[in-house]
Steps between C-alpha positions, in 0.01 A plus 500: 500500500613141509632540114694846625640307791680241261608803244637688779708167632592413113652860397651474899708164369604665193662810697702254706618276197560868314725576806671146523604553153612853525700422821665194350583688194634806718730264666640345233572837289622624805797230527603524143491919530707468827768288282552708196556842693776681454796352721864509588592208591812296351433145416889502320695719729795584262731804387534637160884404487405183602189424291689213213211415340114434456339257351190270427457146439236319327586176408795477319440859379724781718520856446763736667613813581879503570630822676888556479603852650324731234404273249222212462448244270168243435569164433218261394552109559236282279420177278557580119458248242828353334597354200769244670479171368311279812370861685207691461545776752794605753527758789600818326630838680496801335689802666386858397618857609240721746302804441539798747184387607638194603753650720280725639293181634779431756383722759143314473668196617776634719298457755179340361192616673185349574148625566482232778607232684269233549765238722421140460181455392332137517491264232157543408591884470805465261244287263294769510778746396645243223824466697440114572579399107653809394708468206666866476784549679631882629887443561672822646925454536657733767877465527502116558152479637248351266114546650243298294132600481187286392305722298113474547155679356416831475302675840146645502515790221819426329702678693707269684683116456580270776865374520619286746826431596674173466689496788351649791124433338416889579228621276428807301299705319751711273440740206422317164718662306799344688437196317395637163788713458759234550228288281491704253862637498616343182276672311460838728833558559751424275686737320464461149711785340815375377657884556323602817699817492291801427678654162582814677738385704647284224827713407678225279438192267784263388304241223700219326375301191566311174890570633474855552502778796329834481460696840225762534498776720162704619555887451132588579427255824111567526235229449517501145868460500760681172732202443830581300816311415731599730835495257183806253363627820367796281331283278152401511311204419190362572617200428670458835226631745212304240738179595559542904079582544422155350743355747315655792157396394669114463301325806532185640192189345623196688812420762712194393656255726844539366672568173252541168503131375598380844158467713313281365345678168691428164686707315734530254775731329510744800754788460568827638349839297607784727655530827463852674655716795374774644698653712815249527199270699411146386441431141117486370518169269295469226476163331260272243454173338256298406222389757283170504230626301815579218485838507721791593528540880695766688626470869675759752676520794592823711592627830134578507387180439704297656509164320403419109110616411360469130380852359288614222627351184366803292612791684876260574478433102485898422819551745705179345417642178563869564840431730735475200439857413527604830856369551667556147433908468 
């Protein structure tokens, strides 16, 4: 009886410690499910033709999307290693043209919306949510304003990071993927077609080489394209059509600084091999040379891509070699 007594008191002390531990549990799910709810709240109040740019810092390392009426470009700020007598790395910025997709992120900023605001929390809080020593930095530019945010850890589940806002010390708990996406942006969305028109709407292609013009005309406008010259527009050749699909696979490797030789990367004996326009816009520039390993490397530059990119030598080397047939029929 005694022994049933004790039993009875021993199981009634592990009920109560069961319930302490659900209840403190409960609580603290609770919190982190109230903050990464679905909410509309603007922690950037800003307007899409006032949204300039987005960015994020870490360290001396900045990515950013630049918005300019319809277009967007990424530009990536870093340390690269040099081969200047005295310097072993300087601040490098690279500048390269948006995807779509990029543009299509302004309205994700314009305003940018949080799941909740959590005001000024105490110090001991902000440790907690890794804003005390953050080293990421969320920087949104609207019109003149520039509003800094100390990014911090990820909430209960994932679905959530704290930001809190260098000025006014407001925090947040925003969707994740408004920091990866700007993170991430130099690799996610950049555009990396040097012709980023669809063929189809391609109607004419002026091409200059080895001293020579040819300009080809499409008489079957379709997604495989029926290039001709335009002065034997009844004349076909593959030749032609083989020549301009090449050019539209031609993608984008790495962005350059500046000029090829010119950014920090040696080269040498750098000269033009085609320059083409489609459609009276900017010329497509093909050049090559010889890159630091001493082999044949191939660079572009396009409306497309904005600044100077290297390409793939071997599909570049089949249109150097193949232009001088295309220009002299």
């Amino acid at each position: 009886m005694k022994m049933d007594r004790h039993l009875r008191q021993v199981v009634g002390y592990g009920v109560l410690a069961t319930i302490g531990l659900a209840l403190a549990a409960w609580v603290w799910q609770t919190e982190d499910a109230q903050e990464v709810r679905t909410g509309s709240v603007a922690f950037a109040d800003c307007s899409e033709s006032n949204l300039k740019a987005v960015a994020l810092e870490v360290g001396v390392r900045r990515v950013a999307i630049s918005f300019m009426d319809e277009r967007a470009s990424v530009s990536l700020t870093r340390r690269v290693a040099v081969t200047i007598p005295g310097k072993a790395t300087e601040t490098q910025t690279l500048v390269m043209a948006a995807s779509q997709s990029a543009r299509r992120l302004r309205t994700r900023y314009a305003p940018a919306m949080a799941s909740r605001n959590l005001g000024k929390v105490t110090a001991a809080r902000l440790k907690t949510l890794g804003l005390t020593d953050s080293k990421e930095a969320l920087v949104i530019t609207c019109g003149p304003k520039v509003s800094r945010f100390s990014v911090g850890t990820t909430s209960y589940g994932g679905a959530g990071r704290y930001v809190q806002n260098q000025g006014d010390k407001q925090t947040w708990l925003v969707d994740p993927t408004l920091i990866s996406d700007v993170r991430l942006a130099d690799s996610r969305f950049v555009e990396r077609r040097i012709v980023a028109t669809a063929q189809r709407k391609l109607a004419e292609a002026k091409i200059s080489a080895q001293g020579r013009e040819v300009t080809l005309v499409q008489r079957n406008r379709t997604s495989q394209g029926q290039w001709v010259n335009k002065a034997t527009p009844n004349r076909r050749d593959e030749l032609y059509g083989n020549w301009i699909a090449k050019l539209l696979r031609l993608r984008a490797v790495t962005w350059l600084a500046g000029k090829p030789g010119e950014d920090g990367a040696p080269a040498t004996d750098i000269r033009t091999v085609v320059s083409v326009k489609f459609d009276g816009r900017a010329p497509i520039v093909l050049s090559r040379g010889v890159g630091a390993s001493g082999k044949p490397a191939f660079w572009a530059k396009s409306p497309a891509s904005g600044g100077w990119v290297t390409v793939s030598a071997s599909l570049a080397g089949q249109l150097a070699a193949d232009v001088g047939a295309v220009v002299e029929k």
